[in-house]
N, C-alpha and C positions, 0 to 999 in steps of 0.2 A: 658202629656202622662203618664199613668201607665207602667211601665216595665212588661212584664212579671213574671210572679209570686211571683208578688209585694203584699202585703196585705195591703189595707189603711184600717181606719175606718173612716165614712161619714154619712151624714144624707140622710135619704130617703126617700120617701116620694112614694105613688103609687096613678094611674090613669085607668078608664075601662070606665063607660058606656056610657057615654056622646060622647065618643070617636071611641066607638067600629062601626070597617065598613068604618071609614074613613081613609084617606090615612096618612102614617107615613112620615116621613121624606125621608125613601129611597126608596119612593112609594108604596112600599106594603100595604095592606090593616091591618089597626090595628085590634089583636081578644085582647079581653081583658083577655082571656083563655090562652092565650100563655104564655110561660116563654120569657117574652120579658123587654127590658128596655129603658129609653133614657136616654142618656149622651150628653153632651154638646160638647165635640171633642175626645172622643172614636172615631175612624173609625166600620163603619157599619158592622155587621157582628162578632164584640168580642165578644169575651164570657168571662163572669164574673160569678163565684162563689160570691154569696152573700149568707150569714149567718145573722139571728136575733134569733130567737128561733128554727128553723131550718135552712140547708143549700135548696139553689137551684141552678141550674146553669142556666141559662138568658144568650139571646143573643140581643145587641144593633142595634136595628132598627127603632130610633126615636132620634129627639132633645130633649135636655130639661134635667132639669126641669129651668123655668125660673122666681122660686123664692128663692130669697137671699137667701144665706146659704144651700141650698141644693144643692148635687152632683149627683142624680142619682131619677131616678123616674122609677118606675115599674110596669105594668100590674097586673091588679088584680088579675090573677093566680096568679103569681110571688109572689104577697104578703101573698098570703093565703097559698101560700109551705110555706112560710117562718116565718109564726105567726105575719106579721107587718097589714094586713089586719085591724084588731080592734084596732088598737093606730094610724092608718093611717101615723102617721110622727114617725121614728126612726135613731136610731144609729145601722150601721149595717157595718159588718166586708165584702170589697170585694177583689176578689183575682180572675185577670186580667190572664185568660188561654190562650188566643191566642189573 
């Protein structure tokens, strides 16, 4: 678990179209437009400031990601606020708001 307004650095990685319309992890339906994320045991519903080249703030409503070494996987909005969109896999600074 992250504490509250803890700041890790981690790797990231984002996901959208293959995706988009089908159900997330906490049943809602995935848009690949949202400020969305999946984390592996976040409880649903955190929000997380994530920074790479910009900040955004993302809220966790999926599992995942469920390849080695990474800690966080993001909605194609999510990447494209954030500049990680065209390098698809980075290092990116998060800080755990609620």
């Amino acid at each position: 678990m992250i504490p509250l307004l803890t700041t890790l650095s981690v790797i990231s990685s984002w996901y959208g179209p293959g995706f988009n319309g089908l159900r997330t992890a906490n049943g809602e339906r995935f848009n690949q437009h949202a400020l969305t994320a999946a984390h592996k045991t976040l409880p649903f519903g955190t929000r997380l400031k994530v920074c790479f080249k910009r900040c955004a703030v993302v809220r966790v409503n999926d599992r995942g990601p469920y390849i080695h070494g990474r800690s966080l996987d993001l909605s194609k909005g999510a990447a494209e606020a954030i500049g990680l969109a065209g390098s698809g896999v980075g290092r990116v600074k998060i800080t755990r708001l609620t």
